[in-house]
DRENROLO-455900 format. One record per residue (C-alpha): residue number from 0; x, y, z. Coordinates in Angstrom, 2 decimals. Layout:
BEGIN
    nr        c1        c2        c3
   NUM         X         Y         Z
...
***
This chain:
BEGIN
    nr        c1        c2        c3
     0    108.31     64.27    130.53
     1    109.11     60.38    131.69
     2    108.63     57.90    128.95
     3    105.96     55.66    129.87
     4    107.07     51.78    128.73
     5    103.49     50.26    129.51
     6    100.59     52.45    127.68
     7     97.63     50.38    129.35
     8     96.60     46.69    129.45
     9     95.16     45.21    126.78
    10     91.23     45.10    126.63
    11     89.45     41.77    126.91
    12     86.86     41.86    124.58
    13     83.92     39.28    125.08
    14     84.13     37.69    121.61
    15     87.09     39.43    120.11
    16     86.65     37.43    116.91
    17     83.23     38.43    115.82
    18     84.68     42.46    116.47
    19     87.39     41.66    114.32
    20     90.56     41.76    117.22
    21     93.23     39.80    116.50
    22     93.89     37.79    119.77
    23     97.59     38.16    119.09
    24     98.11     41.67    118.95
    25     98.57     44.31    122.29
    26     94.76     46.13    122.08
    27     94.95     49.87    122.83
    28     91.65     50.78    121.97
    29     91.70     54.09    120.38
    30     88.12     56.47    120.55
    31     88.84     57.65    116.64
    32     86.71     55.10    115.40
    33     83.50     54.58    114.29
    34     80.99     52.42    112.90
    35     81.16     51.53    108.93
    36     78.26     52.42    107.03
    37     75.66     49.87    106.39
    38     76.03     46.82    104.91
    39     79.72     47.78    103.96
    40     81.40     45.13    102.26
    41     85.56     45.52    103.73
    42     87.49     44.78    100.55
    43     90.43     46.96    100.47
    44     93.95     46.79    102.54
    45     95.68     49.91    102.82
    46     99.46     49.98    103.89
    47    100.75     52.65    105.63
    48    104.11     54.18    107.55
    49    104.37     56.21    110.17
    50    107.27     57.42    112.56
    51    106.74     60.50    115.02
    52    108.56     62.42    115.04
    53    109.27     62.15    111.44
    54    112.05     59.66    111.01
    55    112.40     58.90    114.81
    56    111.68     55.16    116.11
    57    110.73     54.09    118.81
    58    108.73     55.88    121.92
    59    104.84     56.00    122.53
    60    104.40     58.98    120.53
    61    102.51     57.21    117.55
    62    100.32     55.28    120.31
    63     99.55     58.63    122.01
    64     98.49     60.27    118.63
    65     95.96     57.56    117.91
    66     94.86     57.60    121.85
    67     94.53     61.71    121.99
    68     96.91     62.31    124.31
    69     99.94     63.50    122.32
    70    101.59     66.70    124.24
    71    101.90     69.27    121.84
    72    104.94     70.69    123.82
    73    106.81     67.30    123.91
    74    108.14     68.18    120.29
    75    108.02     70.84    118.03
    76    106.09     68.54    114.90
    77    103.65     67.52    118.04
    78    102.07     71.36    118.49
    79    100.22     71.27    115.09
    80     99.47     67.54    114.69
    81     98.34     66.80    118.66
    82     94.43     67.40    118.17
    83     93.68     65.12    115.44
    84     91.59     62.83    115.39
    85     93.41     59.55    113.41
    86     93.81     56.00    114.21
    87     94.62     52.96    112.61
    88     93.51     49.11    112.77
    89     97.10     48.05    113.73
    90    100.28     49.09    113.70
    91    103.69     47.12    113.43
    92    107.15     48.72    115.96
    93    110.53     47.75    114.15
    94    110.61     45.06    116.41
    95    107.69     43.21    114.77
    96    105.10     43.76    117.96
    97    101.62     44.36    116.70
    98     99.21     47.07    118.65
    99     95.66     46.93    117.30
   100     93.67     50.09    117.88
   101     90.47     49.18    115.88
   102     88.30     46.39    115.68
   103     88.46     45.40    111.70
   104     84.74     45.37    111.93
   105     84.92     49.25    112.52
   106     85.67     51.75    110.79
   107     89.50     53.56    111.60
   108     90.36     57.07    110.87
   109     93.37     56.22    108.64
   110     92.86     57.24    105.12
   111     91.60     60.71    104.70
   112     90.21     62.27    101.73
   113     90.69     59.12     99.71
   114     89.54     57.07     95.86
   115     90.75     53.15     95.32
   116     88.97     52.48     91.68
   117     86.83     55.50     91.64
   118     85.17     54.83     95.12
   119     85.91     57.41     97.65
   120     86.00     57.62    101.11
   121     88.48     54.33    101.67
   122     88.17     54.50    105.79
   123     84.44     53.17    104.87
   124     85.31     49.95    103.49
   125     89.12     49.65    104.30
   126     91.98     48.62    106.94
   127     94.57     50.45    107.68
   128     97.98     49.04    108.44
   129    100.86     51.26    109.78
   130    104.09     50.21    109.62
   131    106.68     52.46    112.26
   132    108.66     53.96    109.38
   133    109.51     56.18    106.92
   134    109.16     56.63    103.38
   135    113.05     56.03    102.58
   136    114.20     53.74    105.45
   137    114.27     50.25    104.91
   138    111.76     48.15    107.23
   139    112.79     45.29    109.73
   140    112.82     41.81    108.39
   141    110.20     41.30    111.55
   142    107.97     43.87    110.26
   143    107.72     41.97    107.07
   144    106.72     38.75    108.77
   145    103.97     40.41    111.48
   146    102.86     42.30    108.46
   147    102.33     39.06    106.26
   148    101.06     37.30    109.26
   149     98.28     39.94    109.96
   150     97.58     39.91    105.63
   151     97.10     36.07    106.07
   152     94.58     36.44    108.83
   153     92.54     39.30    106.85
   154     92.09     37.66    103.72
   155     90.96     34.82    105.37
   156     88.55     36.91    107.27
   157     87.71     38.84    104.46
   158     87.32     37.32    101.17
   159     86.39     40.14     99.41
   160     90.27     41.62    100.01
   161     93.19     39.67     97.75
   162     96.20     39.58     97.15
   163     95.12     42.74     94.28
   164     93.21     44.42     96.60
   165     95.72     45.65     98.94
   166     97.02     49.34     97.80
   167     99.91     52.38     99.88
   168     98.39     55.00    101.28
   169    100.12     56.82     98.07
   170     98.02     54.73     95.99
   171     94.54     56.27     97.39
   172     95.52     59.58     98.34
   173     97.77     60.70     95.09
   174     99.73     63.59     95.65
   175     98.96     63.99     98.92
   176    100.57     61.02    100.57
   177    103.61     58.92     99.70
   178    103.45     56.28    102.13
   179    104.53     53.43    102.55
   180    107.27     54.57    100.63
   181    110.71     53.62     97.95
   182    111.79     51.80    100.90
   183    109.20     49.67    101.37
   184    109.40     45.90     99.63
   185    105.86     45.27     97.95
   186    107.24     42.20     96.09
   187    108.81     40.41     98.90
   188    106.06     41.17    101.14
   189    103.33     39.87     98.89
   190    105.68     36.64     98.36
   191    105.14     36.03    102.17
   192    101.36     36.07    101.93
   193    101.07     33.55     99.53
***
């Protein structure tokens, strides 16, 4: 199968702000999304890694998961993992580009079966933020910056999320996730929010 280099053009959106797009990121809408239940106040931040196939950079594979249209025959990890349904709000390639998927208004399919402080069902009230990785490979210096540069623009969005509100996917989904990971540099990428 050719590797496609240009997924699709980004979506204009009439008012991208009040949808919550960030007018510097690549949008690749993604249909695994849905509206948040009403009057749901967004106060969490949930980091995340991801690398398809596991511990492999690079490629549209993670684009095509959260678009439907990963072939299960591409790979062997692809056959059992190609129909679901995920997404994300954004995610950031080791070169620091950012992709949004979801409008941070919406809700994103990123968290699963989830608790932050004894309140399940994170996707409801949470973005997700995937970081192309894995759990025990150090990130790019220019996935740190895009990923403090997005954090800026949500808490200023979204007041209800600080600087203590942002958790790993490990931290809502114990035991069943580990991401984002040893590797991954909570201390120096809280630094760059501030």
């Amino acid at each position: 199968m050719p590797e496609r280099h240009d997924e699709s053009p980004t979506e204009r959106v009439a008012d991208p702000d009040a949808e919550g797009w960030i007018d510097w990121a690549h949008h690749l809408p993604s249909p695994n999304q849905d509206a948040r239940p009403p009057d749901t106040r967004i106060d969490l931040l949930v980091i995340h890694n991801i690398s398809l196939p596991p511990g492999e950079f690079g490629g549209h594979w993670i684009q095509d998961l959260f678009l439907n249209r990963l072939d299960p025959d591409a790979h062997p990890y692809f056959a059992p993992i190609a129909r679901i349904r995920v997404s994300s709000h954004l995610l950031i390639r080791r070169d620091g580009s950012l992709i949004q998927f979801v409008p941070c208004e919406r809700r994103a399919w990123h968290a699963g079966i989830s608790s932050y402080e004894g309140r399940e069902r994170c996707n409801d009230y949470s973005i997700g933020i995937e970081l192309e990785g894995a759990d025990l490979t150090p990130f790019e210096d220019l996935q740190y910056r895009t990923l403090a540069d997005c954090t800026r623009w949500i808490l200023a969005r979204y007041p209800a999320i600080t600087l203590e509100r942002i958790a790993g996917h490990s931290d809502i989904a114990p035991g069943r996730k580990t991401d984002p990971g040893a590797a991954f540099d909570w201390r120096r990428y809280l630094d760059l929010c501030r």
